[in-house]
C-alpha positions in Angstrom: 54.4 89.9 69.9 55.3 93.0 72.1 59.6 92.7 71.6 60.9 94.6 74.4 65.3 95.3 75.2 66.7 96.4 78.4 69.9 98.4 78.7 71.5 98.8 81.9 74.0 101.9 82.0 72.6 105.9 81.0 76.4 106.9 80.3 76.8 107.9 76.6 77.5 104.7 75.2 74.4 103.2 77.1 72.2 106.2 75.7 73.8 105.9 72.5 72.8 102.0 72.3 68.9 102.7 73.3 68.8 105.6 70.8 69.9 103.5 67.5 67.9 100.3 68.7 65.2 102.1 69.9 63.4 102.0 66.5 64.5 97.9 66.2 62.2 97.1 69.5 58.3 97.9 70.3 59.6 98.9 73.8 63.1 99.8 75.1 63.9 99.9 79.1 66.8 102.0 80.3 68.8 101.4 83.5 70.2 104.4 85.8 71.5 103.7 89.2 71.0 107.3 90.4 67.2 108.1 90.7 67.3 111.6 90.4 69.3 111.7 87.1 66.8 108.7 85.8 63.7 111.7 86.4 65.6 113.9 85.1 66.3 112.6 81.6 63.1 110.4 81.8 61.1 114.1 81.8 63.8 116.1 79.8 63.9 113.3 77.3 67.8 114.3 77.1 71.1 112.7 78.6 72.0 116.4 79.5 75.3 115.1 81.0 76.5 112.3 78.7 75.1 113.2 75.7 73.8 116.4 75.3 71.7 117.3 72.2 69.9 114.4 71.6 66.3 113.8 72.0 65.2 109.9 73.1 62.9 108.3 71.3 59.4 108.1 72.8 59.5 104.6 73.0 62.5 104.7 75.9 61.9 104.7 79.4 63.9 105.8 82.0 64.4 104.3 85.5 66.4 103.6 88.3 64.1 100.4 89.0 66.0 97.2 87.8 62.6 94.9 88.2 60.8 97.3 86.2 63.8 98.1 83.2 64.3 94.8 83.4 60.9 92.8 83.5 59.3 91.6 80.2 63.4 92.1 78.0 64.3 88.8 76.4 67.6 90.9 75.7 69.1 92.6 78.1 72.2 94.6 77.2 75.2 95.6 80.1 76.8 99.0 79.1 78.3 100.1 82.3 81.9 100.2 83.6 83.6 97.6 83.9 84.4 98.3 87.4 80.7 98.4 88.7 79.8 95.3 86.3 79.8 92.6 89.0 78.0 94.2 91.3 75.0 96.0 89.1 74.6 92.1 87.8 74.4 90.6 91.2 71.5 93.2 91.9 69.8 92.2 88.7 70.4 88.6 88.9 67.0 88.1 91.1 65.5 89.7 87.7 66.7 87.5 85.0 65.5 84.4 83.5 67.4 81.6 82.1 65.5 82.6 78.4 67.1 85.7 79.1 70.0 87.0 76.7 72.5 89.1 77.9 74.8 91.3 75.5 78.0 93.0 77.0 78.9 96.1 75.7 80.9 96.8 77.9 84.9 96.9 77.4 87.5 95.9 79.9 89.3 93.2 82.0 87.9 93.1 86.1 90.8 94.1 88.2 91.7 91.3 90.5 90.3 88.3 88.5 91.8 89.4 85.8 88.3 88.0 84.1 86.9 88.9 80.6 83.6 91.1 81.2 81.7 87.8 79.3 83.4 85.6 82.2 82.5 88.0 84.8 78.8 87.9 83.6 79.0 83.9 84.0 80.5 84.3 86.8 77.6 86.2 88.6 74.6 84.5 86.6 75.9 80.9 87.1 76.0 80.6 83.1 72.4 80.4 82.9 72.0 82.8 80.4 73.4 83.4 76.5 76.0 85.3 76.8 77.1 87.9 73.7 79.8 90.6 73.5 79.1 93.6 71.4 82.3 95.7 70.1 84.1 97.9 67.3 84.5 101.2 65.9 82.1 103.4 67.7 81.7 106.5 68.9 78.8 107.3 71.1 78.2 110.7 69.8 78.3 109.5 66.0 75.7 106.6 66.5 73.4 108.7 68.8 73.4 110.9 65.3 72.4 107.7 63.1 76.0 107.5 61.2 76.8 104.8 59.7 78.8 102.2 61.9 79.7 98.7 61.9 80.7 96.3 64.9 80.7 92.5 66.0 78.8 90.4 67.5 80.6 87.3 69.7 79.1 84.6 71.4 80.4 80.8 71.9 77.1 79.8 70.0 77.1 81.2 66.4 73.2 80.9 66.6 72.8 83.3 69.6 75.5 86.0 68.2 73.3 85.2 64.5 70.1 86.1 66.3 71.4 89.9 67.7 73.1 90.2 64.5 69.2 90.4 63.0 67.7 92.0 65.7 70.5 94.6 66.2 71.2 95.9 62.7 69.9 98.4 60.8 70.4 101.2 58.2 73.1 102.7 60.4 74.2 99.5 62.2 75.8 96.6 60.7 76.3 94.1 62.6 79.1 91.0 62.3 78.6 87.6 63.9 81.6 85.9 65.4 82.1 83.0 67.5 85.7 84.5 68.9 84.2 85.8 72.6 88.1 85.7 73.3 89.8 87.7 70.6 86.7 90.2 70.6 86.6 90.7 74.2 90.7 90.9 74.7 90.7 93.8 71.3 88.2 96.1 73.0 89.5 95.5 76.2 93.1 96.0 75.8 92.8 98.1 72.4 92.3 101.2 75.3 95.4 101.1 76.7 97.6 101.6 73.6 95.1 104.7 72.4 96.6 105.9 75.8 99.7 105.6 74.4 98.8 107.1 71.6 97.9 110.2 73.1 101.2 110.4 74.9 102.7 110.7 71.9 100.4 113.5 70.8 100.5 115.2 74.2 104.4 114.9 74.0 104.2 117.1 70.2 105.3 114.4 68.3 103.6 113.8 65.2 101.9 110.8 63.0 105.1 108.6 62.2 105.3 107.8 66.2 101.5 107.5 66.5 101.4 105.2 63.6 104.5 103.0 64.9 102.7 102.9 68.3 99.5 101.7 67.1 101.0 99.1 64.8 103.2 97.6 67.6 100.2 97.6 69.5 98.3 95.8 67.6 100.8 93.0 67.7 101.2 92.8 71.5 97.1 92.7 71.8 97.1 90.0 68.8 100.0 87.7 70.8 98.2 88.1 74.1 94.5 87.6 72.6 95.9 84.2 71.0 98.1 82.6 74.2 94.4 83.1 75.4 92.8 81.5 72.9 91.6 84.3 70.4 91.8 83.9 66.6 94.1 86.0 64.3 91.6 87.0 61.7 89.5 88.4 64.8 92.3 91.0 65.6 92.6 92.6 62.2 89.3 93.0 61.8 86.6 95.4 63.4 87.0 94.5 67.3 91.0 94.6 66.9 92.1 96.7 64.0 89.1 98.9 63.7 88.7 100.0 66.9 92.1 100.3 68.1 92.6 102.6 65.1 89.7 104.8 66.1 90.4 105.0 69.5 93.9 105.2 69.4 93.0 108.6 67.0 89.9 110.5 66.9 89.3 113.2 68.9 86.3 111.9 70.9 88.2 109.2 72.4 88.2 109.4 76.3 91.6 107.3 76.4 93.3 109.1 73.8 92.5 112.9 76.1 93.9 110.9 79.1 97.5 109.9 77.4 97.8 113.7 75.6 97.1 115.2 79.1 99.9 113.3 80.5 102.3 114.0 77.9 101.6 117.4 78.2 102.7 117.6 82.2 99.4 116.7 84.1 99.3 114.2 86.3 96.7 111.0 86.1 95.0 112.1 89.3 94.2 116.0 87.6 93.1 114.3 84.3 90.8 111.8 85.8 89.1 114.3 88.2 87.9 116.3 85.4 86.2 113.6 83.7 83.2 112.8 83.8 83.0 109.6 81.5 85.1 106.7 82.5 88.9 105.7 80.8 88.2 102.5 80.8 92.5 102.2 79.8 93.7 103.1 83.0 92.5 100.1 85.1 92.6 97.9 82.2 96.3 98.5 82.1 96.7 97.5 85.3 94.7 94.5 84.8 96.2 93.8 80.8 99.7 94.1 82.2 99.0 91.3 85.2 97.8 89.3 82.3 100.9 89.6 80.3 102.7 88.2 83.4 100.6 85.6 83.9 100.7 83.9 80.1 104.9 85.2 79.8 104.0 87.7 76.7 106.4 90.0 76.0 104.0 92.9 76.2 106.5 96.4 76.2 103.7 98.8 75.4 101.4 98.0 77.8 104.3 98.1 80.5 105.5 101.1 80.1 102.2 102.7 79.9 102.0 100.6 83.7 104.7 102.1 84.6 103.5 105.8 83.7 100.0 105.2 84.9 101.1 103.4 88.5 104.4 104.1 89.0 105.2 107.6 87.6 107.7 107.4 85.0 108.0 110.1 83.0 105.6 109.7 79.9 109.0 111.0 77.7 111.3 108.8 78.8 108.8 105.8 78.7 108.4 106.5 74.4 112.8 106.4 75.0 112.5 103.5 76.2 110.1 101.9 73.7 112.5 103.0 71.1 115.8 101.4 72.8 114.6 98.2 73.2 116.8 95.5 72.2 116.2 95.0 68.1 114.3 92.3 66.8 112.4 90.9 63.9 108.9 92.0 62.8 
């Protein structure tokens, strides 16, 4: 039987996706909304602009026609930004069958709903599809080059998130199944806005004691919202929580981390995000994450002062003071 995926979204992460399942499927459709750039890197064979130096596979195709990427998939997987999610799945909803299964790998919290992307996806296809949500420690750039990686795999039915689990992993890609969809969604999600925070602290010239103090404390403000929501401990200290809040929080490729070091060095959010051209998915999820923390009363001090830097121009400096003059408490 012909097995065929469908990925909607040609930024890096997207590409990166269709490049390390590519070899896992017979045929693999890939979703750009701009039709020019879909001809170009369906004829260069190359995501010049996202991902630059690495050829697609052969069995890959390129388009900016959601019938065609997504007729004949059985698994379609979303890897766009969060803020274009709603309405890229109300295009394709016409597409999709109810035997369809959809994977988000995409990481955020919608503005305005303040809806998980897994909601937002039920929200749009009238839960008539399985719904899964794909997340860890990855870098685009280092699975695009085959390197070894490991993530998790979430769906409120253990045999849906068991199923991607075989289909998805490989060599270089291990996959974990989990039935949290909460505490994995809420880690990548939120797990962005402290590695803006962390890069604040990097931008400012302090060194790894503060990083390390911020990353910890974050870690417990994601882990107390995740479970007011209904999230599960062990979820947090694992690969969605733990892992990739350490990862984004310090490697170099992470998009959230340049964001936070350009604003402790003097820049302000509008400069930084104007010469980017992959999405921080941290600075609307901060807005979103610390409307949340209102809602469920959790004391969340990190992700407000980064608010408060990001939306209402505090002084990234005097934000870290404050972190440090809060009242003392117990760990």
């Amino acid at each position: 039987m012909n097995t065929r995926l469908a990925i909607l979204g040609t930024g890096s992460w997207g590409t990166a996706l269709a490049m390390s399942l590519a070899p896992r499927f017979d045929d693999v459709g890939l979703w750009c909304r701009e039709a020019g750039r879909a001809a170009e890197i369906e004829e260069s064979r190359e995501n010049a602009r996202y991902l630059p130096g690495f050829r697609l596979p052969p069995n890959i195709r390129v388009s900016c026609d959601l019938n065609g990427t997504l007729e004949g998939a059985d698994i379609v997987v979303i890897a766009i930004p969060s803020a274009h999610l709603r309405d890229v799945l109300g295009a394709a909803a016409e597409f999709l069958s109810t035997e369809t299964r959809v994977v988000s790998a995409t990481k955020g919290i919608e503005e305005g709903t303040l809806l998980r992307m897994s909601q937002v996806i039920g929200d749009v296809l009238r839960g008539s599809v399985s719904i899964g949500s794909l997340s860890g420690p990855t870098f685009a750039k280092e699975i695009a080059a085959g390197e070894p990686a490991a993530v998790a795999i979430a769906s409120s039915d253990i045999a849906f998130a068991e199923e991607i689990q075989r289909r998805f992993s490989s060599a270089s890609l291990r996959l974990y199944a989990s039935t949290d969809l909460i505490g994995v969604e809420v880690g990548a999600a939120l797990k962005n806005v402290i590695a803006i925070g962390a890069g604040i602290c990097r931008g400012l010239g302090l060194g790894s004691n503060s990083v390390a103090a911020l990353v910890t404390r974050g870690l417990a403000e994601i882990t107390r919202l995740a479970l007011r929501m209904g999230g599960q401990p062990r979820t947090l200290a694992g690969l969605a929580g733990l892992g990739d809040l350490v990862l984004t929080a310090t490697g170099d490729l992470s998009r959230n981390r340049f964001v936070g070091a350009q604003l402790g060095q003097g820049r302000r959010l509008e400069q930084v995000l104007s010469g980017m051209t992959m999405v921080a998915e941290g600075v609307g999820t901060c807005r979103a994450a610390h409307e949340l923390g209102l809602r469920h009363e959790i004391d969340l001090p990190i992700i407000s002062r980064m608010y408060e830097v990001l939306y209402e121009n505090k002084e990234p400096r005097q934000a870290i003071r404050e972190l440090m003059e809060r009242p003392l408490t117990s760990e």
